[in-house]
C-alpha positions in Angstrom: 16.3 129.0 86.2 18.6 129.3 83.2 22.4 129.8 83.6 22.9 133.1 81.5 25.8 132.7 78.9 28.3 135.1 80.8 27.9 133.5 84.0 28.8 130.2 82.1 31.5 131.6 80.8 33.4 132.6 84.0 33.1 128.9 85.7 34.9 127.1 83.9 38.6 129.4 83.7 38.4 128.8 87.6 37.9 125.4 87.2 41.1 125.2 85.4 43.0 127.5 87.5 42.4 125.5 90.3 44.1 122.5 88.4 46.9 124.6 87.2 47.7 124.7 91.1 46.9 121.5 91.7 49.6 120.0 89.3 52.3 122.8 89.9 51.9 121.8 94.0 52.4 118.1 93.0 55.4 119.0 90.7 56.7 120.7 93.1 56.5 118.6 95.8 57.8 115.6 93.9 60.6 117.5 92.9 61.8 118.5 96.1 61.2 114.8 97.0 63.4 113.6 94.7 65.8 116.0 95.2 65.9 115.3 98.7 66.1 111.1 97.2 69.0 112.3 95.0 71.0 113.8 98.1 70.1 110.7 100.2 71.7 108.3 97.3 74.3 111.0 95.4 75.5 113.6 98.2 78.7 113.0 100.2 77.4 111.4 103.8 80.9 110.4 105.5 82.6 113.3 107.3 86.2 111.7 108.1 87.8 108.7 107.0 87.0 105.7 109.3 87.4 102.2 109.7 84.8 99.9 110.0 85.2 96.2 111.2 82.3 93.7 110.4 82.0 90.7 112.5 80.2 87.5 111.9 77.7 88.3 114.6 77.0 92.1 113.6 73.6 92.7 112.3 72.2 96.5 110.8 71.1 97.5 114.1 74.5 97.0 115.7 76.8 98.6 112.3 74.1 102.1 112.5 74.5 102.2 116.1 78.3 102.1 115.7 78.1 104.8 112.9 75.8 107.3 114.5 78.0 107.0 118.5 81.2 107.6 116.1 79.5 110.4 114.6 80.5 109.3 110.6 77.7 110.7 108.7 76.1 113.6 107.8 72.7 111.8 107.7 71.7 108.6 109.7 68.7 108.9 107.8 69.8 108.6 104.1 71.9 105.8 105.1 69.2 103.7 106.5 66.5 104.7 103.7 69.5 103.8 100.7 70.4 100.4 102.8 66.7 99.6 103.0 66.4 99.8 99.2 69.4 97.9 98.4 68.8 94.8 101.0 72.1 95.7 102.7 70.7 93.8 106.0 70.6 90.7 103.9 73.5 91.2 102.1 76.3 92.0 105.0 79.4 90.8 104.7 82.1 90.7 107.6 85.3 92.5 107.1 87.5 96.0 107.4 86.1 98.6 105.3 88.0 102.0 104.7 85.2 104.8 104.8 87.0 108.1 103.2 85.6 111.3 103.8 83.1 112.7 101.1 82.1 108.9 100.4 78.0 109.2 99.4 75.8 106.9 100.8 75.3 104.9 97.9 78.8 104.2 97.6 79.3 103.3 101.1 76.3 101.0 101.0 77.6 99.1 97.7 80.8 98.9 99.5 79.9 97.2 103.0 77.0 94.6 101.1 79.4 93.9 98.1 82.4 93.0 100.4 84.9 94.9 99.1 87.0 95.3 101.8 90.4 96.8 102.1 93.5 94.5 102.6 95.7 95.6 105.1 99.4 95.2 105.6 100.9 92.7 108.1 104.6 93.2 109.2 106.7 91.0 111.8 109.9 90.8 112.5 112.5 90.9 115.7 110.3 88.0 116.6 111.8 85.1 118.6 108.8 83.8 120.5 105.4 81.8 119.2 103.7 84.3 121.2 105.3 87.4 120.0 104.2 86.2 116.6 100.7 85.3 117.7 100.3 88.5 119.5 101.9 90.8 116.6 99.7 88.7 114.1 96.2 89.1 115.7 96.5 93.0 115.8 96.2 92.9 112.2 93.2 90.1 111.1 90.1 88.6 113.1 92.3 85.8 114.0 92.8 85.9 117.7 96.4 85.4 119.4 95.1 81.9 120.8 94.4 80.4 117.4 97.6 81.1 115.7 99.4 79.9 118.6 97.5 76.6 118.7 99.0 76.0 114.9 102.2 75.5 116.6 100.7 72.3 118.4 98.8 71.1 115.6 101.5 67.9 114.9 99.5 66.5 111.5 99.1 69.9 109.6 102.7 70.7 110.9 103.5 67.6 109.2 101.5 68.4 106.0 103.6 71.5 105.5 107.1 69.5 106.0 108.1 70.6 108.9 108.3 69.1 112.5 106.7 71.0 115.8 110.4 72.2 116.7 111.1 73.0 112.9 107.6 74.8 111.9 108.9 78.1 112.8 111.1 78.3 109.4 108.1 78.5 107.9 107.4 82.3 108.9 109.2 84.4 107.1 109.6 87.8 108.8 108.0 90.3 105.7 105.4 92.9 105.2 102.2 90.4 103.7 98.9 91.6 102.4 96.0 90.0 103.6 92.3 90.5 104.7 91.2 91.2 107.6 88.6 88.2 107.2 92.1 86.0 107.7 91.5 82.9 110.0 94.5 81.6 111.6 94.4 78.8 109.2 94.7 80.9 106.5 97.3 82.5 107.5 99.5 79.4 108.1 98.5 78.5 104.4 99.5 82.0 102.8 102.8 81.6 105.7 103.5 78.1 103.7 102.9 79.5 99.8 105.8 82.2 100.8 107.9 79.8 102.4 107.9 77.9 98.9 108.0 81.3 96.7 111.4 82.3 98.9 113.0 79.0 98.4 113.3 79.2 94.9 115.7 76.8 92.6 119.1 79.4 93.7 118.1 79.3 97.2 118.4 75.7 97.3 121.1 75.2 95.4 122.8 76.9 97.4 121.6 75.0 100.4 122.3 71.6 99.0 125.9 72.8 98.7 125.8 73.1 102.0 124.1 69.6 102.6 121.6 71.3 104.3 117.7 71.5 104.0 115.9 74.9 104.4 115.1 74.3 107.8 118.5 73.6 108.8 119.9 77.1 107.1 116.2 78.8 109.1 117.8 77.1 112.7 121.9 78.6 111.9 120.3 81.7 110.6 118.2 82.0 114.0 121.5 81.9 115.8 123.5 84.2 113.7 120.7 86.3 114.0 120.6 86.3 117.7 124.7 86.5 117.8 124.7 90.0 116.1 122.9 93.3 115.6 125.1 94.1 113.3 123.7 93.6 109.6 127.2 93.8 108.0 128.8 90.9 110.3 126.1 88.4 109.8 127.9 86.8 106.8 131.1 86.2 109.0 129.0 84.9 112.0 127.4 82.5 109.6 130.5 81.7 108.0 131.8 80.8 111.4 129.4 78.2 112.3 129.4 76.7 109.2 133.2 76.1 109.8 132.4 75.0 112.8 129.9 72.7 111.2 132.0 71.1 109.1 134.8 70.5 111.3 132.5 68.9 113.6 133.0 71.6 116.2 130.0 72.0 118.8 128.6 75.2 118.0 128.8 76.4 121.3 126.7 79.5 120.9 125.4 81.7 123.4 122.1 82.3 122.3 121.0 78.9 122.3 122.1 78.8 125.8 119.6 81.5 126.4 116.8 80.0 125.0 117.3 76.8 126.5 117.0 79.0 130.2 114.5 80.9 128.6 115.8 84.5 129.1 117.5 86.6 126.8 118.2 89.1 129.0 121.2 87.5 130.4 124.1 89.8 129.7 126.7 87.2 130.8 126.8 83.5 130.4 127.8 81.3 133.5 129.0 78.2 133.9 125.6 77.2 135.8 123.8 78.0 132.6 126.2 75.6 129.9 125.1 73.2 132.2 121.0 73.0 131.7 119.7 70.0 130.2 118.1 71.0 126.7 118.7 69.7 123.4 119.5 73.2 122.3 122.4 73.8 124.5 124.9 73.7 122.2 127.4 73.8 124.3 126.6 70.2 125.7 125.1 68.8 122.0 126.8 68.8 119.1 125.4 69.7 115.7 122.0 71.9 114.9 119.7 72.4 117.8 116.0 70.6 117.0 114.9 73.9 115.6 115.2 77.9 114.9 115.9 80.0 118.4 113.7 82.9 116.7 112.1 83.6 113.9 115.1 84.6 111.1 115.0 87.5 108.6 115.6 87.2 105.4 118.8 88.6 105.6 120.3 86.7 107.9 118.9 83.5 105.7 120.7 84.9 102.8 123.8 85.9 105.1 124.1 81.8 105.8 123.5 80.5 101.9 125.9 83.2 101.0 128.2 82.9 104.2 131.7 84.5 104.0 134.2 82.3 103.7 137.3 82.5 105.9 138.8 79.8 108.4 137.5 81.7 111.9 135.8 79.4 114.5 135.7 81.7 117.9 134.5 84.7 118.4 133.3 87.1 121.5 131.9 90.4 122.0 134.1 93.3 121.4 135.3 95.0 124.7 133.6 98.5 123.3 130.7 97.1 123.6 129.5 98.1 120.0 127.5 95.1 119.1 130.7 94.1 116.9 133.2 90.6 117.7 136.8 89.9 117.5 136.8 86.7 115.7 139.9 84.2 116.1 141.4 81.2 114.8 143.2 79.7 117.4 141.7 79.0 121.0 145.0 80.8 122.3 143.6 84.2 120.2 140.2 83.6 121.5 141.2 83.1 125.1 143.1 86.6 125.0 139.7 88.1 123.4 137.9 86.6 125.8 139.7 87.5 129.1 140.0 91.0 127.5 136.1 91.2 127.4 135.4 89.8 130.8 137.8 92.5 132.4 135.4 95.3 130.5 132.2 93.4 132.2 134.0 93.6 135.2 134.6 97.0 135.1 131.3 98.0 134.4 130.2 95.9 137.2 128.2 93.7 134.5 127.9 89.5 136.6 124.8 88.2 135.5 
């Protein structure tokens, strides 16, 4: 039977209707599709600022699952689908990362499988123990406590540095450092060594050689003043007194080295039981410098000894206020008086021990 011609004309209009529709569902869905792509990749995904550590033994699995308990992004899901395009499972890299809020995902992902870590800010100071350091240290990179302490014991690097297992403390510098959090303990000691060598520039030592004394030497007499006065403005005449006493060949007869020797500094009064430990840095039984530093010295009280003040003192004891100052004195007759004068005020504030 033939097709008449109107019949013939109507079929083939709905033909192309139907892939009119066809095309404008596909559009449509691949433009919500990549939409919904562009958000994964281009749409802020990080809802607070947080810190992320990376470990050596951290895979994908273990960094999402941190991520999603913590709650940091708006969508689990665009992160995974963006780190599964840009390999960041084969490309992560330990370290601290600083996420800020409104990061998007592709940023974040070229952040933590590029490396590019944040450096943080180590500070010590008011340090007088290995293992205040250690401990202080460790908060701040992966290095744990235990490994920066063992640098302390390690004779042959000490020895590649210059310094000896009693002097090796001069070579930390109380400061604020920048470093990664990647830092091993070994790397530390080596960035520890490049600004011991930056701070003793050619003034620094000059100024020590006048004194005929190495670095270490000014570190070990700065430890002491350190540890003689809280006082920032007296450390140049506390220095200035035991270099007198240096050059006169006076023992130094300090305190503070008494009190490391016993190994308490809480000792609010010296006894005559305590001059008399054996230690090579009781200074009241050993002339000269003690093997090493009694703490770890600032840089101002360094400074304080190469730039000592210079006047002809060589005693000096607490001042009866207790203010943290010192009467200094010339004579042993002056600093007998100052002396008796102080014990009465520790007597009356019922201070023995």
């Amino acid at each position: 039977m033939a097709i008449e011609p109107k019949s013939r004309t109507m079929t083939f209009p709905r033909i192309g209707k139907f892939i009119i529709i066809f095309f404008a569902a596909a559009f449509i869905i691949v433009g919500v599709r990549a939409y919904q792509l562009y958000q994964y990749v281009f749409q802020p995904n990080v809802l607070s600022d947080y810190v992320m550590l990376i470990k050596d033994d951290d895979t994908f699995k273990t960094v999402s699952n941190r991520l999603e308990t913590d709650m940091v992004l708006t969508s689990m899901k665009a992160f995974k689908w963006v780190s599964k395009k840009k390999k960041f499972a084969d490309n992560m890299r330990p370290g601290r990362y600083e996420l800020k809020k409104g990061m998007s995902t592709n940023e974040l992902v070229n952040m933590l499988r590029s490396g590019a870590q944040q450096p943080v800010n180590i500070t010590f100071n008011n340090v007088r123990f290995k293992e205040e350091l250690a401990g202080k240290v460790s908060k701040y990179i992966k290095a744990d406590s235990l490994s920066i302490l063992n640098l302390f014991s390690d004779e042959e690097q000490i020895k590649e540095w210059g310094f000896t297992t009693e002097t090796f403390r001069a070579m930390f510098i109380p400061n604020t450092y920048e470093m990664y959090w990647t830092t091993s303990a070994l790397d530390f000691a080596e960035r520890m060594h490049t600004e011991f060598q930056k701070f003793w520039n050619e003034e620094r030592i000059a100024k020590a050689e006048l004194l005929n004394i190495s670095p270490a030497e000014v570190s070990i007499i700065a430890s002491i003043v350190q540890s003689e006065t809280i006082k920032k403005d007296e450390l140049p005449r506390v220095a200035g007194l035991y270099i007198n006493r240096l050059k006169k060949g006076i023992p130094l007869q300090a305190d503070p080295t008494v009190k490391y020797a016993v190994g308490d500094f809480s000792i609010k009064r010296v006894l005559n039981k305590h001059l008399e430990i054996e230690s090579p840095y009781n200074t009241y039984k050993y002339a000269g410098l003690p093997p090493g530093p009694i703490c770890f010295p600032t840089i101002q009280a360094i400074d304080a000894v190469l730039n000592y003040e210079n006047h002809q003192y060589v005693y000096m004891c607490a001042k009866e206020d207790f203010s943290g100052y010192h009467n200094f004195a010339k004579t042993l007759r002056q600093h007998n008086k100052n002396a008796e004068i102080y014990r009465e005020a520790l007597n009356d504030r019922k201070i023995f021990k």
